[in-house]
C-alpha positions in Angstrom: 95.2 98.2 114.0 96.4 97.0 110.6 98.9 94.8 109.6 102.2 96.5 109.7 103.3 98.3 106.7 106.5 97.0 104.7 110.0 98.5 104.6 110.1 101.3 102.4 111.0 100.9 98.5 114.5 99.8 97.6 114.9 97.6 100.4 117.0 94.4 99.9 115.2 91.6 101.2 118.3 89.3 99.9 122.1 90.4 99.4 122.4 93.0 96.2 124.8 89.9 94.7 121.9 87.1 95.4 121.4 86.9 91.2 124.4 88.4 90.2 125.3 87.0 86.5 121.9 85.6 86.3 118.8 86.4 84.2 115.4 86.5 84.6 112.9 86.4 81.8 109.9 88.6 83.5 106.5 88.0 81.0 104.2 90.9 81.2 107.0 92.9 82.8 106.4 96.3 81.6 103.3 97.4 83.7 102.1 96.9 87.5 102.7 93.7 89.4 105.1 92.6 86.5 107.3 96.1 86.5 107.6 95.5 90.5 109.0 92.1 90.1 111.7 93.3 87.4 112.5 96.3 89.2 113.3 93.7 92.6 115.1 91.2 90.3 117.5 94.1 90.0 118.4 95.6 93.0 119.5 91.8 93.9 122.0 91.6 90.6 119.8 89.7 87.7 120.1 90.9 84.5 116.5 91.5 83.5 113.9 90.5 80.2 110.9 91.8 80.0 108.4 90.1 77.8 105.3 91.5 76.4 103.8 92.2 73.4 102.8 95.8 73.9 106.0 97.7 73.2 105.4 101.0 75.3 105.1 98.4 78.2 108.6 96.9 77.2 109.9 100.1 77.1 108.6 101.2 80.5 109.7 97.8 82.0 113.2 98.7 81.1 113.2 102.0 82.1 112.3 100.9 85.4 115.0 98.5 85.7 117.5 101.2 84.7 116.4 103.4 87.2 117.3 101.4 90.0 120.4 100.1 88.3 119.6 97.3 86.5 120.7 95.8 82.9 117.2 95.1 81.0 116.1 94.4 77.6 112.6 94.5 76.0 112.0 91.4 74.1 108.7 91.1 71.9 106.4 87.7 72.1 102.8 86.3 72.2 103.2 83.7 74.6 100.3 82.1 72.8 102.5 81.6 69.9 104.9 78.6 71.0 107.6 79.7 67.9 107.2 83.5 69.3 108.2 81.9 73.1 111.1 80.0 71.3 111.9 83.1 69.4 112.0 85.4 72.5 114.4 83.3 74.1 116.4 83.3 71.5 116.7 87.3 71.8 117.8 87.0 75.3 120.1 84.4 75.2 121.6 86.4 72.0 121.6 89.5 74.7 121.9 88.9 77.9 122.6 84.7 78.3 120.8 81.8 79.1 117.4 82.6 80.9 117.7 81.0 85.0 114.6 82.1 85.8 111.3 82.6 84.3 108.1 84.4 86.1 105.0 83.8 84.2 103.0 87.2 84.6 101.3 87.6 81.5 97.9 87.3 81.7 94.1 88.7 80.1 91.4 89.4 82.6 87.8 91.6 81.6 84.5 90.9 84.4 81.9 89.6 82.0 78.8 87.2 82.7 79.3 84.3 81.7 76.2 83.8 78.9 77.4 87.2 77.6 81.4 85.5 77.1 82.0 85.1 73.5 84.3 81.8 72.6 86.7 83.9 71.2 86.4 86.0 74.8 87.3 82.3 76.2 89.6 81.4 73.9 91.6 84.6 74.3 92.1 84.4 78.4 92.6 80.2 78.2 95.7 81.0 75.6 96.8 84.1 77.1 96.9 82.5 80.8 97.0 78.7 80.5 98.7 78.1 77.3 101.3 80.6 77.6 102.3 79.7 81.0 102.7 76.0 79.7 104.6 77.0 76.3 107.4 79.6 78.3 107.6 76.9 80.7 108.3 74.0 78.4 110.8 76.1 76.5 112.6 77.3 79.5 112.9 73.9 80.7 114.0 72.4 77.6 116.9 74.8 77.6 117.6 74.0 81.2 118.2 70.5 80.4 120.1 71.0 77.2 122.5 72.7 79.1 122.2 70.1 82.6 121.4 73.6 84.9 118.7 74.1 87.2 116.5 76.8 87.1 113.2 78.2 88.4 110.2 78.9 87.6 107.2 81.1 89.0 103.7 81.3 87.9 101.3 84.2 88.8 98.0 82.9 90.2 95.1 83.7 91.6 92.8 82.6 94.8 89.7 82.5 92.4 91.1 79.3 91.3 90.7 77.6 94.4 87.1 79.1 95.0 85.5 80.2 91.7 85.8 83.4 90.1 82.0 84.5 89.3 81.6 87.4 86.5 85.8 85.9 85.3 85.2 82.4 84.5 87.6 82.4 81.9 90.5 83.8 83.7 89.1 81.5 86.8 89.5 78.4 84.8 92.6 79.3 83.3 94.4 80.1 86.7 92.9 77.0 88.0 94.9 75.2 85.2 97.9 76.8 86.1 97.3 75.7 89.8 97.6 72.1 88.5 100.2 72.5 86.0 102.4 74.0 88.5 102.7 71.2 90.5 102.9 68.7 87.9 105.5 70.3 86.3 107.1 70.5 90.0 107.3 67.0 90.4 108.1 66.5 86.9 111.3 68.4 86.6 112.5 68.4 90.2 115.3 65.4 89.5 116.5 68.2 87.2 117.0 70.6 89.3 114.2 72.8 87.6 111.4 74.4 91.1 107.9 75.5 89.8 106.2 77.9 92.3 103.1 79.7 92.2 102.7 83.2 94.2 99.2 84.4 94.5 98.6 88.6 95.2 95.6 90.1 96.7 94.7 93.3 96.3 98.2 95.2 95.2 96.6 98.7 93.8 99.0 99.8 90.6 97.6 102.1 87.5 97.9 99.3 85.4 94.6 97.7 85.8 92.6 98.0 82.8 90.0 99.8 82.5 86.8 97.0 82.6 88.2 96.0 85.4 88.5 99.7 87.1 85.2 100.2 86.3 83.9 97.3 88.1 85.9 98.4 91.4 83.6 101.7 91.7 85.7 102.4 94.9 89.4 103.2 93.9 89.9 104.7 97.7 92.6 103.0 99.2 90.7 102.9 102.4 87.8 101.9 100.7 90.1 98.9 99.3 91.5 97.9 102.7 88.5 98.4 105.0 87.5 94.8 102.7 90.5 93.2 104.2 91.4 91.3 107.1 94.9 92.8 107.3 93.7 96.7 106.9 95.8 97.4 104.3 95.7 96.6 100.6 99.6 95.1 99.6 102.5 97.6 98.4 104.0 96.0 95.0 107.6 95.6 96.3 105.8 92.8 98.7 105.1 90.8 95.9 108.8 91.7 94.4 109.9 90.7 97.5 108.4 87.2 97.9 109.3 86.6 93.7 113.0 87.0 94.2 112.9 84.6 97.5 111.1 81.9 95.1 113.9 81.7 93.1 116.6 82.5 95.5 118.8 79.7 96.9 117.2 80.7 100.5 114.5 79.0 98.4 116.4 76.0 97.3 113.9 72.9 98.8 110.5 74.6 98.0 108.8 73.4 95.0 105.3 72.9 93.7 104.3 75.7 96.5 101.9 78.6 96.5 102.6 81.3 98.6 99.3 83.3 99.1 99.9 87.1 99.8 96.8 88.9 100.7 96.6 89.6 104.2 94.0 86.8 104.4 91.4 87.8 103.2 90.5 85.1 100.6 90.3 82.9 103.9 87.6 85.8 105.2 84.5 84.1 106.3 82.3 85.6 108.9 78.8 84.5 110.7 76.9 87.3 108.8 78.0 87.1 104.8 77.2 90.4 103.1 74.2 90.8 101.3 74.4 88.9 97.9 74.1 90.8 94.7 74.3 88.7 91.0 77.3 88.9 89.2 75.4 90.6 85.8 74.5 93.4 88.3 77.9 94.3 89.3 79.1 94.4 85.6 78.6 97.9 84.0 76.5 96.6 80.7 78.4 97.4 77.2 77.0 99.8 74.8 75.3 97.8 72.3 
């Protein structure tokens, strides 16, 4: 018997008023786990950003918002570019107000050995994941405590940073960094009323994925993708929505420098009989050369 399923979409975990006035700045809003997160940011009152460079994604992002009622806007940035970040919140603040919350989504992932990586392959995920997190954080912050008002703040992890992500070193390493740097900057900014979190998905199935990655994951079944799990059933998007807009809530108010892990345990999944082991260059369709 699996876990139990969720209730169904466009259920309130918190009161519809719980960000009323508020906004959220949503990086990497416009497509899968990000889109969720905006789209449950609105059915509890925030005014919504989504922040991407892609701007089809933006434009989805605020759709989606729209559709369940929302007020969103589609701002462009590069969060590797610290004067794009600055720029972007200037955009919202010129829109909607001052940002209360940030959720650092945006993020670059492709399965590649690692003596097959180039260094601009590395560079590209470290900047996209790492240093992007750090320079929307630092600029949130900063405008937090310009204006003396808390905020919060929640970074999208992974649990390959805790146990080594073979064939995705550099998004392993970078999401290891952010690990750290969330609960530095936890302890850091706490006496200003400023909570870092970090939420952690498992296996949340969406459209979005790209397509190296889909083509790693030969079986797209959903019962192919939940007879690897613990729980029995991959995660529904509006979980991770769900646990997002708690984060930040005031329910939330004395959790800092936390991750929540939402996977159904199975990064925990050990057993007395390990399947047989294949190398990570084998698993990785090659690229035509």
């Amino acid at each position: 018997m699996p876990l139990p399923e969720p209730p169904e979409k466009g259920a309130r975990m918190l009161p519809e008023d719980t960000f009323a006035n508020e906004v959220v700045v949503v990086t990497g809003g416009g497509t899968g786990i990000g889109r969720a997160i905006c789209e449950e940011f609105a059915r509890v009152g925030a005014k919504v950003a989504i922040a991407s460079r892609n701007p089809e994604h933006r434009d989805r992002g605020v759709a989606a918002v729209e559709a369940v009622g929302g007020q969103a806007v589609g701002v462009a940035v590069d969060v590797r570019d610290p004067d794009a970040v600055a720029s972007a919140f200037d955009q919202v603040e010129d829109t909607l107000g001052p940002v209360d919350h940030l959720i650092n989504n945006a993020a670059g992932n492709f399965p590649v050995p690692a003596e097959s990586m180039s260094p601009g392959a590395w560079r590209s995920v470290n900047q996209i994941v790492l240093d992007g997190t750090f320079f929307a954080s630092t600029e949130f912050a900063r405008r937090r405590l310009a204006l003396g008002e808390p905020g919060s703040i929640v970074n999208i992890g992974a649990t390959y940073s805790w146990t080594g992500g073979p064939g995705h070193a550099h998004s392993a390493a970078a999401k290891a960094g952010v690990w750290n740097l969330t609960m530095s900057l936890a302890v850091e900014w706490a006496p200003d009323g400023i909570r870092v979190n970090g939420l952690v998905p498992g296996v949340f199935p969406h459209g979005d994925h790209p397509a190296a990655l889909k083509a790693v994951r030969k079986d797209t079944r959903e019962e192919g993708k939940a007879s690897r799990i613990p729980a029995g059933r991959v995660g529904r998007l509006r979980e991770l929505g769900w646990a997002t807009t708690y984060l930040c809530s005031p329910f939330a108010a004395y959790l800092s420098g936390h991750w929540l892990v939402l996977d159904g345990a199975n990064w925990l999944r050990r057993n007395v009989v390990m399947p047989e082991f294949t190398a990570v260059r084998d698993t990785i369709p090659k690229r035509p050369s």
